[in-house]
C-alpha positions as CSV (number, residue, x, y, z in Angstrom):
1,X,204.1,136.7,-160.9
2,X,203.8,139.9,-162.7
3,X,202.7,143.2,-160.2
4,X,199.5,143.7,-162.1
5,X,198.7,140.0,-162.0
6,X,199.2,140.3,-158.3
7,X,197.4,142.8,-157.4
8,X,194.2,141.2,-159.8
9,X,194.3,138.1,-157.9
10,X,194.1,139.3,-154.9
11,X,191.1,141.5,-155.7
12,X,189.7,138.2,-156.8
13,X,189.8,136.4,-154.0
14,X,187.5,138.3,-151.6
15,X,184.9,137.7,-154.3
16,X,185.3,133.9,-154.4
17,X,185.2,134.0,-150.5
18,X,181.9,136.0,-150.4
19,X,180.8,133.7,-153.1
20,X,181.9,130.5,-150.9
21,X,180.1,132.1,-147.6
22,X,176.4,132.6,-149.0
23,X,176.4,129.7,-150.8
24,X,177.7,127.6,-147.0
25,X,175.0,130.3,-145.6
26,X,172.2,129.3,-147.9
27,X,172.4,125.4,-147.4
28,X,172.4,126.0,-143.8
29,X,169.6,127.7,-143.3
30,X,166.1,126.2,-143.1
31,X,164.1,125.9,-146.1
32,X,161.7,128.7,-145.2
33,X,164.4,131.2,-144.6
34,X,165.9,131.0,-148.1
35,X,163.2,133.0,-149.9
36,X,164.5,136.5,-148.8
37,X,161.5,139.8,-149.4
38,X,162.7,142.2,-151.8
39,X,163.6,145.5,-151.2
40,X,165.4,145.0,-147.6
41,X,168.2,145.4,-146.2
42,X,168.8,142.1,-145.0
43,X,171.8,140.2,-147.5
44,X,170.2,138.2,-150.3
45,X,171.1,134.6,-150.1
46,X,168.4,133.6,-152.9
47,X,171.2,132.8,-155.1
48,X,173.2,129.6,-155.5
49,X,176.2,129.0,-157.9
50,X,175.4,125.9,-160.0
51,X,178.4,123.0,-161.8
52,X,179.3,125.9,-164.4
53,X,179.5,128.7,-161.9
54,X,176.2,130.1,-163.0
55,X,174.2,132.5,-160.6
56,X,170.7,130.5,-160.4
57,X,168.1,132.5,-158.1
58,X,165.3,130.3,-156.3
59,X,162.9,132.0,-158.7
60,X,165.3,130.7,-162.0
61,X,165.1,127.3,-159.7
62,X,161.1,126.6,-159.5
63,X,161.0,127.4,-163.2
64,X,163.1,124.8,-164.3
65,X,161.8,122.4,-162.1
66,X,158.3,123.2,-163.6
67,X,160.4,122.4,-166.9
68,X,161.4,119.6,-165.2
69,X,157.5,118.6,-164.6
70,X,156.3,119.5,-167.8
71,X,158.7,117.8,-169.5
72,X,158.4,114.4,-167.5
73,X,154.7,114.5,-168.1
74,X,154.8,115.2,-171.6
75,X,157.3,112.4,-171.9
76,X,155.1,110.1,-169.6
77,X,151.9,110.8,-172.2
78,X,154.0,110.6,-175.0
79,X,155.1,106.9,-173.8
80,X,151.7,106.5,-173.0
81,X,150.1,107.2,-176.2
82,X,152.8,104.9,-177.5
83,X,152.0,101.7,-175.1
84,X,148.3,102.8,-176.4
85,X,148.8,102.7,-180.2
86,X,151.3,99.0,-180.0
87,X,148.4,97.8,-177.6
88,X,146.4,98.6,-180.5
89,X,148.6,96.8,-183.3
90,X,148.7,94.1,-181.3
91,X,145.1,93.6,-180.9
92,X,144.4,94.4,-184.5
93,X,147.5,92.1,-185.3
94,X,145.3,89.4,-183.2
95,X,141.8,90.1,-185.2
96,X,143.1,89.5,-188.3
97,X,145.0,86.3,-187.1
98,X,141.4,85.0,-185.7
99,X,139.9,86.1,-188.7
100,X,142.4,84.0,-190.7
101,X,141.9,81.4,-188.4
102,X,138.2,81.6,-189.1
103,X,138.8,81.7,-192.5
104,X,141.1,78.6,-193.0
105,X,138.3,76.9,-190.7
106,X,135.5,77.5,-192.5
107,X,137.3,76.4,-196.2
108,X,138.2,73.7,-194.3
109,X,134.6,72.6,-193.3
110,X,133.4,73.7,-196.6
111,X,136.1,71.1,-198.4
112,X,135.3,68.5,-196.2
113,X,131.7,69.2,-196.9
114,X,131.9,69.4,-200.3
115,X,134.5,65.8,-200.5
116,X,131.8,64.1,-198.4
117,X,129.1,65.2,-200.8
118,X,130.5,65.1,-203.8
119,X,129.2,62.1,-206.4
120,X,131.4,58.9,-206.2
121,X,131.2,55.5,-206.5
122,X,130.5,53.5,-202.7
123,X,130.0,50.3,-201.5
124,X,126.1,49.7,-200.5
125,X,124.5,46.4,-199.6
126,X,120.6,46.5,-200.3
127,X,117.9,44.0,-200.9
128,X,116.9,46.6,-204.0
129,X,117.2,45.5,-207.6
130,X,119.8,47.8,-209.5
131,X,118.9,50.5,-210.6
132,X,116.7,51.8,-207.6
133,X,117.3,55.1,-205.7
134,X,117.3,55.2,-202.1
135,X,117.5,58.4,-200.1
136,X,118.8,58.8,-196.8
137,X,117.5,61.6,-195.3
138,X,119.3,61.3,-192.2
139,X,123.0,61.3,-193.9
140,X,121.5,63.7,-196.6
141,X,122.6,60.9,-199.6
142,X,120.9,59.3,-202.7
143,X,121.6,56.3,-203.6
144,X,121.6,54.7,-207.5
145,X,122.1,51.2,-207.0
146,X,124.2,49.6,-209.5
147,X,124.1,45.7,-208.6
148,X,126.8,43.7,-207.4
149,X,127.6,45.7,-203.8
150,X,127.9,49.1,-205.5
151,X,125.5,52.4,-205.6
152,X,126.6,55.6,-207.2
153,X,125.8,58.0,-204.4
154,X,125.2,61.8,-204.0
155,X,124.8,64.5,-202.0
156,X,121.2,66.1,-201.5
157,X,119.0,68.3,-199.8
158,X,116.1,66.7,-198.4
159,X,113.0,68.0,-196.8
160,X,112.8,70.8,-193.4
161,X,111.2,70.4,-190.3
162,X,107.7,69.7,-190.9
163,X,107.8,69.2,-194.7
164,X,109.6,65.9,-194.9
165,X,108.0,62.8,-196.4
166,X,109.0,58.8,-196.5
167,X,108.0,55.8,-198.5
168,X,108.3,55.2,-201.7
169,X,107.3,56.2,-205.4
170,X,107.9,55.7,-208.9
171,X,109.0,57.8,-211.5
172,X,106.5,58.4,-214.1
173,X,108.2,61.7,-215.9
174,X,111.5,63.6,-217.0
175,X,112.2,66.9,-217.7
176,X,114.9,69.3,-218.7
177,X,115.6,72.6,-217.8
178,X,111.6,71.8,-216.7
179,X,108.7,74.8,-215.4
180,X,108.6,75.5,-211.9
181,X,104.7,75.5,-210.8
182,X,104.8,77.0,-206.7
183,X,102.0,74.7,-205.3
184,X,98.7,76.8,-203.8
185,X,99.9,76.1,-200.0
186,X,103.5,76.9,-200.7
187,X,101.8,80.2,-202.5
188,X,100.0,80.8,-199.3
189,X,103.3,80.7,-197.0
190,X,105.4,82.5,-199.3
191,X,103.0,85.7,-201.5
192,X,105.6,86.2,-203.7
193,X,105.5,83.3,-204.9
194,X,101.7,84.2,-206.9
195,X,103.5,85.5,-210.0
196,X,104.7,82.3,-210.8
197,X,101.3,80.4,-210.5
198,X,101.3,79.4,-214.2
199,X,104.6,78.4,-214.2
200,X,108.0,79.6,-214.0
201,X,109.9,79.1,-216.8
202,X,113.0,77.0,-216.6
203,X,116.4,78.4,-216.6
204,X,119.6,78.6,-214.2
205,X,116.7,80.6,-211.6
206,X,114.5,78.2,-211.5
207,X,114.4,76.5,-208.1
208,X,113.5,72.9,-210.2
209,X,117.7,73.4,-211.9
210,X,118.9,71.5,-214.5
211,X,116.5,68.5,-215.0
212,X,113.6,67.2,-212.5
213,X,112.1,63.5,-211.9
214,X,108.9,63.5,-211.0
215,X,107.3,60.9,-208.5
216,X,104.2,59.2,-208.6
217,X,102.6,57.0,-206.1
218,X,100.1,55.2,-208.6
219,X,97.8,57.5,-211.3
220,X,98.9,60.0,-208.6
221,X,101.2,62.8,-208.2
222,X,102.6,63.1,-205.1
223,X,104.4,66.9,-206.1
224,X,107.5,65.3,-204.8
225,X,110.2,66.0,-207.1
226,X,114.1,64.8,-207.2
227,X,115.8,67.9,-208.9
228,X,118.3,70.4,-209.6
229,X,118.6,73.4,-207.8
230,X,119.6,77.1,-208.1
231,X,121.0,77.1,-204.7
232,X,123.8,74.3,-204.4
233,X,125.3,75.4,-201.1
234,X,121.9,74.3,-199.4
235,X,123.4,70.5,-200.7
236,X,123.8,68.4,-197.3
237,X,121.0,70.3,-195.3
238,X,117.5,69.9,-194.8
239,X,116.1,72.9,-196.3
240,X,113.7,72.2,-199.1
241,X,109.7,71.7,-198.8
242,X,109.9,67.9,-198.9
243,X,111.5,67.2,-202.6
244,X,114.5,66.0,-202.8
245,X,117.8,68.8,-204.5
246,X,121.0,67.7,-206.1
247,X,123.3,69.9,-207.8
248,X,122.7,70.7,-211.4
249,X,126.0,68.3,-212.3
250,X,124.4,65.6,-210.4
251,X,121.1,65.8,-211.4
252,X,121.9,65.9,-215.0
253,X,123.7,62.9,-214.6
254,X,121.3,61.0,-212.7
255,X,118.8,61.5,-215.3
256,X,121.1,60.4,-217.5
257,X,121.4,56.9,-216.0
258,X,117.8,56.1,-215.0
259,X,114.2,55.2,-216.4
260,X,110.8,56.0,-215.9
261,X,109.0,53.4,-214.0
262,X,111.7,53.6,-211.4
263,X,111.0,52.8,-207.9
264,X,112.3,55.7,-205.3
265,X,112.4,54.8,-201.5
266,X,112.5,57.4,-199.2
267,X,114.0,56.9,-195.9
């Protein structure tokens, strides 16, 4: 070793003892005695020498730990908001799944509705001649009987609460695309019904539909009609005010394959 590299060295090392005694000093004092007042003459042994040989005061010390802090709780709300918005996806990802669900359950029951009122061809045993139509309100049906163990049955809507009617009747008139004439009491439940008391005309609006048979019981008209309707999702529920609804398809057929002077048995 060179003389000058000597003689640096060894001005060195008292340094790295110094440095080596406050920091044994600091650790060995209680916490309380660490913080040092300014401006004395006592040694200052606020200062510790960190993994990269740093000089880190305890002032330098509660800042980064309030770095630390800060850091941790932003972090913390940050994973947080992030557990708060997948919570969300996932419960928006569980709506719409119910809503499908609903969905796909409800064309289901609407298919199944529609399949078990649709017109079609059935076995029926009756007493009736053929050619007779028997209602059943209960399973919302009309019957055609066509002889031999066989009806030709559709779907209706038959009479609500309070407005129903059974027995039986005779058709004594057809019509096409027929007027609509509210009766006075239905006039008096329903006001805006008055514009129509001489007659609404027929057309696809027209509650009457496609084609109307009208009952008689006798000379007399019982106001009862079997008819079309403007409304064809109301088809398998009771809903009307005591005639009896069928779509227009259905209607238009079943006037197509019956007289007048038919008997109709309500049930």
């Amino acid at each position: 070793m060179e003389p000058a590299e000597r003689e640096l060295f060894m001005r060195k090392i008292p340094v790295v003892i110094a440095a080596m005694l406050t920091a044994l000093l600091l650790f060995a004092l209680p916490a309380q005695a660490r913080v040092i007042a300014p401006n004395t003459s006592q040694p200052d042994f606020t200062e510790l020498i960190d993994a990269d040989g740093l000089v880190i005061n305890v002032a330098q010390q509660k800042t980064l730990r309030e770095r630390w802090k800060a850091r941790a709780k932003k972090r913390a709300k940050q994973r947080e908001r992030a557990r708060s918005r997948d919570r969300a996806r996932r419960a928006k990802a569980r709506r719409i799944k119910q809503s499908r669900q609903r969905t796909a359950k409800a064309q289901k029951r609407r298919a199944a509705r529609a399949k078990l009122y649709q017109r079609t061809a059935v076995r029926y045993r009756t007493r009736e001649k053929a050619g007779t139509i028997i209602v059943d309100t209960g399973s919302k049906h009309l019957y055609h009987v066509l002889g031999n163990g066989r009806a030709m049955r559709y779907g209706v809507a038959v009479g609500k609460a309070g407005f129903g009617w059974k027995g039986s009747a005779r058709i004594k008139r057809k019509a096409k695309w027929p007027t609509w004439t509210p009766p006075a009491s239905m006039i008096k439940r329903k006001p805006h019904l008055a514009k129509w008391r001489n007659g609404q005309p027929g057309g696809p609006a027209n509650p009457l539909g496609a084609a109307a048979l009208y009952l008689y019981q006798g000379k007399r008209d019982t106001l009862y009609r079997i008819h079309g309707t403007n409304n064809p999702a109301s088809i398998g529920t009771a809903s009307s005010s005591g005639c009896v609804r069928l779509r227009n398809e259905d209607i238009q057929h079943l006037y197509a394959n019956v007289g007048r002077n038919v008997k109709v048995i309500v049930r």
